[in-house]
C-alpha positions as CSV (number, residue, x, y, z in Angstrom):
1,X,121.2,25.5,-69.5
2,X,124.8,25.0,-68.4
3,X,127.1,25.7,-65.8
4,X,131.0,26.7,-65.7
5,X,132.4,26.4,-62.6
6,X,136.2,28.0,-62.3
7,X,138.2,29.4,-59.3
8,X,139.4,32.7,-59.4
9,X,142.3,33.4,-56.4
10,X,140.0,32.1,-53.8
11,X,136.4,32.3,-55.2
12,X,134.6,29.8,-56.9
13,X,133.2,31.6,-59.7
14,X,129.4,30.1,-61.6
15,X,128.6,31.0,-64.5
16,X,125.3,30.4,-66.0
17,X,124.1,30.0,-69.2
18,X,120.8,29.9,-71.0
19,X,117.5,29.7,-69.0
20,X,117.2,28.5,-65.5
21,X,114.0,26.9,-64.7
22,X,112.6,24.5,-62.5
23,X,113.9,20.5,-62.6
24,X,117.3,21.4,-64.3
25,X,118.5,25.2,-63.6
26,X,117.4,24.8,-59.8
27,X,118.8,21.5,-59.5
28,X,121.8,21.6,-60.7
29,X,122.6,25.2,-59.0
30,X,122.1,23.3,-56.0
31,X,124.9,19.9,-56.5
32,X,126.9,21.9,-58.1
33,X,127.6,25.1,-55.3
34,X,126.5,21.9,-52.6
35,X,129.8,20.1,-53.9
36,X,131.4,22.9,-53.4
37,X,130.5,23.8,-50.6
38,X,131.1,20.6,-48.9
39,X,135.0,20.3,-51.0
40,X,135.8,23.8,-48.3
41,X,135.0,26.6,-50.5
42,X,133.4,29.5,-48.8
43,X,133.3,32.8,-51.2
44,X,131.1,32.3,-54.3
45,X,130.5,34.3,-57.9
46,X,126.7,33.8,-59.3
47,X,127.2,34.9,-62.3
48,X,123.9,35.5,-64.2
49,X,124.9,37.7,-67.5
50,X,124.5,35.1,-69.9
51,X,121.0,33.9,-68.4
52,X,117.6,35.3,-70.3
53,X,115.5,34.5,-67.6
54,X,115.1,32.5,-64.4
55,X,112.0,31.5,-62.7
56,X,110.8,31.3,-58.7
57,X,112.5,28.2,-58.6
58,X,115.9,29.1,-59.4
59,X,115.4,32.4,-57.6
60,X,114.6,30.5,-54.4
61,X,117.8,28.3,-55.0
62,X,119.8,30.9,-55.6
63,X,117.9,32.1,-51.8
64,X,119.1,28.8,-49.9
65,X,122.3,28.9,-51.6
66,X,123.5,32.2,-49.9
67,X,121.8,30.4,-46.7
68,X,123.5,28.0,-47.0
69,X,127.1,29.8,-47.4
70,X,126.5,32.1,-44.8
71,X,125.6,29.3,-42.8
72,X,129.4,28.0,-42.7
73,X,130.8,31.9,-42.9
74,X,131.1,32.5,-46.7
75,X,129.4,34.8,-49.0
76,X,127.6,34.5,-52.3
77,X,127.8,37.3,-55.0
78,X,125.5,38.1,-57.9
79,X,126.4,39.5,-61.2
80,X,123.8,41.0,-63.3
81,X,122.7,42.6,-66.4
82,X,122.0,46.1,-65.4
83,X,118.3,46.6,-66.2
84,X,117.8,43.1,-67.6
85,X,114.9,40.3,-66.9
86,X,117.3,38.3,-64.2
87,X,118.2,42.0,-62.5
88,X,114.4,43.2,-62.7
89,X,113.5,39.9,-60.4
90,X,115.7,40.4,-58.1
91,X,114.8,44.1,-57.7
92,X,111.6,43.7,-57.7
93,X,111.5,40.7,-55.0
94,X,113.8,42.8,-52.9
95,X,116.7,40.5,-53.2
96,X,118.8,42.8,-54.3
97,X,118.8,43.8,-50.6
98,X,119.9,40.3,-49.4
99,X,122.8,39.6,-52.3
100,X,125.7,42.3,-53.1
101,X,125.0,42.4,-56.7
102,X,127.7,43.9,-59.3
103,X,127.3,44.3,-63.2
104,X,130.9,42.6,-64.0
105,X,132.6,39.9,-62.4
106,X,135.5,42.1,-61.9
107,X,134.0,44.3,-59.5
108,X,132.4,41.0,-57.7
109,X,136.2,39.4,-57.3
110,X,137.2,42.6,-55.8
111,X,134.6,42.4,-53.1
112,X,136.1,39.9,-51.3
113,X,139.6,41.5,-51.2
């Protein structure tokens, strides 16, 4: 599992790799958009393209993240595999109704324009 954290105009784009699961993909979700968070940013990429799977745990981080954001006016957006593992969670817990999700991180940048 790894994170790449870049900035993008005014977003703070994550990009995760590999498989996010409980006690490391969870955790460090959290310090890393926490830092964030706290240094002023307020619009935030998820990025989840390169990510095979994800458990509850990361699912319910990813949950309190956009709680968070929203919780000092900024936004968190998902990108997704269309039709893969990551995407079918989220559709199938009904967070896709909660998160704007996009299949590129183009489209996701654009967003917040």
């Amino acid at each position: 599992m790894a994170i790449e954290s870049r900035k993008i105009g005014g977003v703070s784009v994550l990009g995760f790799q590999g498989r996010l699961t409980r006690g490391s993909g969870d955790l460090a979700m959290r310090e890393q958009f926490v830092s964030l968070l706290d240094a002023g940013e307020r619009k935030f990429v998820f990025d989840f393209r390169n990510v095979p799977y994800l458990d509850s745990a990361t699912l319910g981080e990813t949950v309190a993240c956009l709680k968070r954001a929203r919780e000092q006016r900024g936004a968190v957006k998902i990108v997704l595999v269309p039709g893969g593992r990551p995407s079918e969670l989220f559709r199938l817990t009904s967070l896709d109704r909660a998160f704007d999700i996009y299949p590129d991180e183009s489209h996701a940048l654009e967003s917040f324009e």
